[in-house]
C-alpha positions as CSV (number, residue, x, y, z in Angstrom):
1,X,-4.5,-15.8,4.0
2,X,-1.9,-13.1,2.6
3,X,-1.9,-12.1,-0.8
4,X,1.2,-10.2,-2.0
5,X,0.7,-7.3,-4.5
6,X,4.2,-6.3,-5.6
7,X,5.4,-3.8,-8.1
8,X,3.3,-1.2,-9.8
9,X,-0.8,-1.4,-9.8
10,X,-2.5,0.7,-12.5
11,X,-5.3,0.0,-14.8
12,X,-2.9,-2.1,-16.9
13,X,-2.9,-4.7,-14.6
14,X,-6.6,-4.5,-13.6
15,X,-7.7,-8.1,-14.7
16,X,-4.8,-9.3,-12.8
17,X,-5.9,-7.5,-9.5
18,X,-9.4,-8.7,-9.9
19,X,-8.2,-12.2,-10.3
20,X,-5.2,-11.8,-7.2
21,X,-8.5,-10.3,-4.6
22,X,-11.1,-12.9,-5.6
23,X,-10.1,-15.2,-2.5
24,X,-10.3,-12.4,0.0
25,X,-14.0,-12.3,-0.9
26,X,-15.0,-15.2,0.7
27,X,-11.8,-15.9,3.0
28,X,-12.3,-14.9,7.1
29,X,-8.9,-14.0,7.5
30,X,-7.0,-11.7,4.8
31,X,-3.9,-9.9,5.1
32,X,-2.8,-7.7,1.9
33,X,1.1,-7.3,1.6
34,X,1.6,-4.4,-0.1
35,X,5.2,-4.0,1.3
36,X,6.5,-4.2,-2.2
37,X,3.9,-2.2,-3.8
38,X,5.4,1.1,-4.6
39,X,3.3,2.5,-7.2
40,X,-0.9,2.0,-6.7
41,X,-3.6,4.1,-8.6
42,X,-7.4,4.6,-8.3
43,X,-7.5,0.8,-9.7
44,X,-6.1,-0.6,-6.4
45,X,-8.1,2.0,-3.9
46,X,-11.3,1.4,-5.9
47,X,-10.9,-2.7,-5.7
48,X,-10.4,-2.6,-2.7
49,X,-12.8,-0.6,-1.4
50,X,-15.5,-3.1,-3.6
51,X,-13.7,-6.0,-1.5
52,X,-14.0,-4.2,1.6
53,X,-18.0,-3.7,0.3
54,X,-18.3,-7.4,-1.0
55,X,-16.6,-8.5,2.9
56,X,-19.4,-6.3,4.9
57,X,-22.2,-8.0,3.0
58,X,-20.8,-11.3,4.3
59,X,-20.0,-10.1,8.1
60,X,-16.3,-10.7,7.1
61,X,-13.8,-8.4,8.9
62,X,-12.0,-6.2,6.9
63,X,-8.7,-6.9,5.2
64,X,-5.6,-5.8,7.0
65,X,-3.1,-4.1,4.4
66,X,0.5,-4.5,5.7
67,X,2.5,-1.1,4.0
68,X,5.8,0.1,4.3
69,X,6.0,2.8,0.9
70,X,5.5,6.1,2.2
71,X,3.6,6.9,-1.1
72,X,1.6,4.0,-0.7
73,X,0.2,4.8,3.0
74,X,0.4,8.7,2.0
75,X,-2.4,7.3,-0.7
76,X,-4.2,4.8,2.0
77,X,-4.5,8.1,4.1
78,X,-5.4,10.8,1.6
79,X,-8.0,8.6,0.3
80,X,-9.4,7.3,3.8
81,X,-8.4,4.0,3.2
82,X,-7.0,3.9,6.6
83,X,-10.4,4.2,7.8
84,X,-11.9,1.3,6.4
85,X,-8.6,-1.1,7.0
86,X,-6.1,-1.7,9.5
87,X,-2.8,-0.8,8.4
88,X,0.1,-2.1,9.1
89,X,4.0,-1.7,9.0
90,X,4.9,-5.4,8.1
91,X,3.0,-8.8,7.4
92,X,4.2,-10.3,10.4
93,X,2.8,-7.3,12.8
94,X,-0.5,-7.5,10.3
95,X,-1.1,-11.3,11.2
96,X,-0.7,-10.6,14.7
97,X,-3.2,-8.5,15.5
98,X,-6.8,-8.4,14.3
99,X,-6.8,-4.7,14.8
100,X,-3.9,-2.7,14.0
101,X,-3.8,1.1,14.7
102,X,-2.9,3.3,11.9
């Protein structure tokens, strides 16, 4: 499954976020395109790190993030997101590996 999160992610969009991650709760395989992400806040990194939380509880692998904003993967790294997923430089490369190096 790949859910696409384009645009800007703040608080103002934080129902919509919750809403747009509820599948990769329960879903084996989940690939987050944030290639057209190119604004995130503390309302993205903390959802995620819930999801990636929710996922252990259920022995589901992590979600794979597929980035291409500098700022976005300067975040994922400053925040040690990039410890907990496997990052990626495109969806494709994302989907084709269950574990991509940073």
């Amino acid at each position: 499954m790949v859910i696409s999160l384009a645009g800007e992610w703040d608080i103002y969009r934080r129902e919509e976020l919750r809403a747009r991650l509820k599948p990769a709760l329960s879903e084996s395989d989940v690939v987050l395109d944030l290639t057209s992400a190119k604004y995130i806040t503390s309302t993205l990194i903390c959802a995620l790190v819930l999801a990636h939380k929710e996922r252990l509880s259920k022995a589901l692998p992590p979600i794979r993030l597929a980035v291409t904003s500098a700022f976005v993967r300067r975040l994922c790294t400053a925040t040690g997101l990039d410890g907990l997923f496997p990052i990626a430089s495109s969806v494709d490369e994302a989907l084709g590996s269950g574990r991509i190096s940073a």
